[in-house]
C-alpha positions in Angstrom: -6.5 -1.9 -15.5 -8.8 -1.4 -18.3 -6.5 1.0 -20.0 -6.6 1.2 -24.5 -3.0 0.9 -25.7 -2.8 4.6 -26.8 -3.6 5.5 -23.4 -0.6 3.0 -21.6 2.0 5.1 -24.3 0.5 8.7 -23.5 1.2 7.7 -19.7 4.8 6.5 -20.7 5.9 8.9 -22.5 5.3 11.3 -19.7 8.2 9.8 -18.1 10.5 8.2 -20.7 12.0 9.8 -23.8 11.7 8.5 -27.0 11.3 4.5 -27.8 7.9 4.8 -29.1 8.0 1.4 -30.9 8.8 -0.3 -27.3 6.2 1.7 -26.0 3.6 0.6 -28.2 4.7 -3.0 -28.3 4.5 -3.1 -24.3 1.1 -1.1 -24.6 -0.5 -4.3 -26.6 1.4 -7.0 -24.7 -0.3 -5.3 -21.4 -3.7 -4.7 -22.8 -3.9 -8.5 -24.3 -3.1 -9.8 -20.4 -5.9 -7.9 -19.7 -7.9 -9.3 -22.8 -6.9 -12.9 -21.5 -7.8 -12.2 -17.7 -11.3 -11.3 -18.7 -12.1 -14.7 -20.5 -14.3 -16.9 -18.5 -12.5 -19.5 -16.1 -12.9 -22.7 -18.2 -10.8 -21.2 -21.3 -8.9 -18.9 -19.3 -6.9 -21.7 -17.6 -5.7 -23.0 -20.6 -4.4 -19.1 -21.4 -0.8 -18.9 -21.1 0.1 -15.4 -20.2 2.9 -14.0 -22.8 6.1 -12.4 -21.3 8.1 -10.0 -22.5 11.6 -9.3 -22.9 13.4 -6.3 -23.8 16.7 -6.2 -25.2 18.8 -2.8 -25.4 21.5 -1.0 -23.8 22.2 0.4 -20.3 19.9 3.7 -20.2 17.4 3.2 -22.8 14.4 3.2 -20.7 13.8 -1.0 -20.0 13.8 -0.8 -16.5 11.9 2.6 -16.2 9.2 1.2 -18.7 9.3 -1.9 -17.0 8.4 0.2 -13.4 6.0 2.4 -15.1 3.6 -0.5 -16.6 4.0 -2.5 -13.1 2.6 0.7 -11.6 -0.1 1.3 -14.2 -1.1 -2.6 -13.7 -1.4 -2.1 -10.1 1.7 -5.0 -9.4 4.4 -5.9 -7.3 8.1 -4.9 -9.1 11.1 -6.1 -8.3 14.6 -5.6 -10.0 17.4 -8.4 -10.1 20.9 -8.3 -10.8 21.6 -11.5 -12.4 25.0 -11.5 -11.3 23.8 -12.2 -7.4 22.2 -15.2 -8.6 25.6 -16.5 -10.8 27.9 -16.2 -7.4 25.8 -18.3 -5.3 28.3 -20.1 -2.6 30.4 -17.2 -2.1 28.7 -13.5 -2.1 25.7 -14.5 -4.3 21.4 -14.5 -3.6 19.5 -18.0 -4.1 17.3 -17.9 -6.8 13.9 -18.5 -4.5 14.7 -15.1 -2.6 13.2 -13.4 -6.1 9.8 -15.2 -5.3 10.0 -14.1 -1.7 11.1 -10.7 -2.5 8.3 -10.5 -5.1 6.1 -11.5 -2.5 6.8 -9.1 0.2 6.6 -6.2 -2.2 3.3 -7.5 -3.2 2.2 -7.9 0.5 3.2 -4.2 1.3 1.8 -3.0 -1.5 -1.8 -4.6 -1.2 -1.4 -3.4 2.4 -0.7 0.1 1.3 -3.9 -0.5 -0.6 -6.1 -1.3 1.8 -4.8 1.7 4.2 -5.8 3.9 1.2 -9.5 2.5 1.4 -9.7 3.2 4.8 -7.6 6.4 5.5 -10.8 8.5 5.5 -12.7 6.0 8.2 -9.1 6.4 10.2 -9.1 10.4 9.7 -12.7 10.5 11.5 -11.7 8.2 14.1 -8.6 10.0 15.0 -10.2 13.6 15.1 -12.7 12.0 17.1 -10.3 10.9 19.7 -8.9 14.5 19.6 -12.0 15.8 20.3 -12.7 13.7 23.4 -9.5 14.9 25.1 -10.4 19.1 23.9 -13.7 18.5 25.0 -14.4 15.2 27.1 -18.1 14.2 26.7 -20.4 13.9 29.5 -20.1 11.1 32.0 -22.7 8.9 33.4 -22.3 8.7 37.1 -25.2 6.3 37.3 -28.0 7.9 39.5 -31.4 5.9 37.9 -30.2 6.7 34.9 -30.3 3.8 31.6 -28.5 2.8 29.8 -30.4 4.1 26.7 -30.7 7.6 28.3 -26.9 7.0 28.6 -26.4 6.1 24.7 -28.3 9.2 23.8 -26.2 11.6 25.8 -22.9 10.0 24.2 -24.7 10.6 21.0 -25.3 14.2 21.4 -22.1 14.3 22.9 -20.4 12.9 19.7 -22.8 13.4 16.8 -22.8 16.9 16.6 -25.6 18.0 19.6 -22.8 19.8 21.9 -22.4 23.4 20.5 -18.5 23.4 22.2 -17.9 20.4 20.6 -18.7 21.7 17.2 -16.7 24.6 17.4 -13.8 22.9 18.5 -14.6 20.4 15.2 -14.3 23.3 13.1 -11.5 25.0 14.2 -9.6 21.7 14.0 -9.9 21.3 10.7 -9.4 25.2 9.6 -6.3 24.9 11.4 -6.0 26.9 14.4 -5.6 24.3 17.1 -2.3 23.0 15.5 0.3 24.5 17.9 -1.9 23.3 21.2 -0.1 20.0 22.4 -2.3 17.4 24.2 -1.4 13.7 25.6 -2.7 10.4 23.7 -2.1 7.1 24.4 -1.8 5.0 21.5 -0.8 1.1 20.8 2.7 0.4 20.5 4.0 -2.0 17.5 6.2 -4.2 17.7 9.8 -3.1 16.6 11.1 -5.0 13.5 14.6 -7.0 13.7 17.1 -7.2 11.0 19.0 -9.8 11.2 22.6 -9.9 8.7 23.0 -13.7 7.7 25.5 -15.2 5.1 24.5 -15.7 1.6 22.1 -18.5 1.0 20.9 -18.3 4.2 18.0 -16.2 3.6 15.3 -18.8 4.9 16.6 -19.5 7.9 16.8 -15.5 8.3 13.3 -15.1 7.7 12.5 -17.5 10.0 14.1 -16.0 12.8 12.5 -12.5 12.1 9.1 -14.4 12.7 10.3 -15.8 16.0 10.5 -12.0 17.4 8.1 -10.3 15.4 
């Protein structure tokens, strides 16, 4: 996130109103983590990492500020209602279901991530699997033929030799092939369970989502 302060405001103040003294103190704090994170591993341990705390009334902007730097940092964010955690015996959270909420948005975000770097490899793949079933490539019956005469006719059969198959290509990405329905077998995920548990049982929970996940 190698953003200059002035930047961080000009991208909150395309979502919150006014506060411009907030804005600019989050901007520093948030550039200066940077600042710290970039110093080399020796010093940087001994870097304490300054929070911040804003203070105002309901509707101001904190938590909307707060969502809009996590996003610009590229972090997990999470919003408690302290009074869950001061009930905690009768219809309150435990305190160590923050960390393992904070940890499960961060997991699905990083996952989200990492779909993103490969959603183009995936887009390829899966119009190549279309294709195959539109316009099956040739099969190798096995009469004295090789195996490396059999690898080149899968590769004109894929990369682009086969006239039909090109045409199909191209008219699968302009479009006109979206109403025809075909038949494709694909892996089934497991379904998730959600399990209701009483308050401060949370772990135990967790645990049994594991067992049948």
């Amino acid at each position: 996130m190698n953003m200059p302060p002035e930047q961080i405001v000009a991208e909150l103040d395309k979502h919150v109103v006014g506060q411009a003294k907030a804005k600019r103190a989050v901007a520093i704090a948030l550039r200066n983590r940077w600042r710290r994170q970039q110093v080399a591993e020796p010093l940087r341990h001994e870097i304490t990492p300054k929070n911040i705390l804003m203070i105002g009334p309901t509707g101001v902007g904190k938590t909307e500020i707060a969502r809009r730097l996590a996003k610009l940092a590229d972090a997990p964010f999470i919003k408690i209602e302290a009074t869950k955690f001061t009930e905690v015996g009768y219809v309150g959270r435990d305190v160590d279901t923050i960390v393992r909420d904070l940890i499960d948005i961060g997991v699905k975000q990083t996952r989200e991530s990492a779909m993103k770097l490969v959603r183009a490899q995936a887009q390829d793949a899966a119009e190549e699997r279309v294709l195959d079933i539109l316009v099956p490539p040739p099969r190798d019956f096995g009469f004295g033929s090789s195996s490396s005469t059999s690898s080149e006719q899968d590769k004109e059969g894929k990369g682009g030799g086969n006239s039909a198959r090109q045409t199909f290509r191209k008219r699968l990405r302009e479009g006109s092939l979206d109403d025809q329905e075909i038949e494709i077998e694909v892996a089934e995920s497991a379904p998730q369970m959600e399990i209701m548990a009483p308050p401060g049982m949370e772990e135990m929970t967790e645990q049994i989502k594991s067992m049948f996940s």
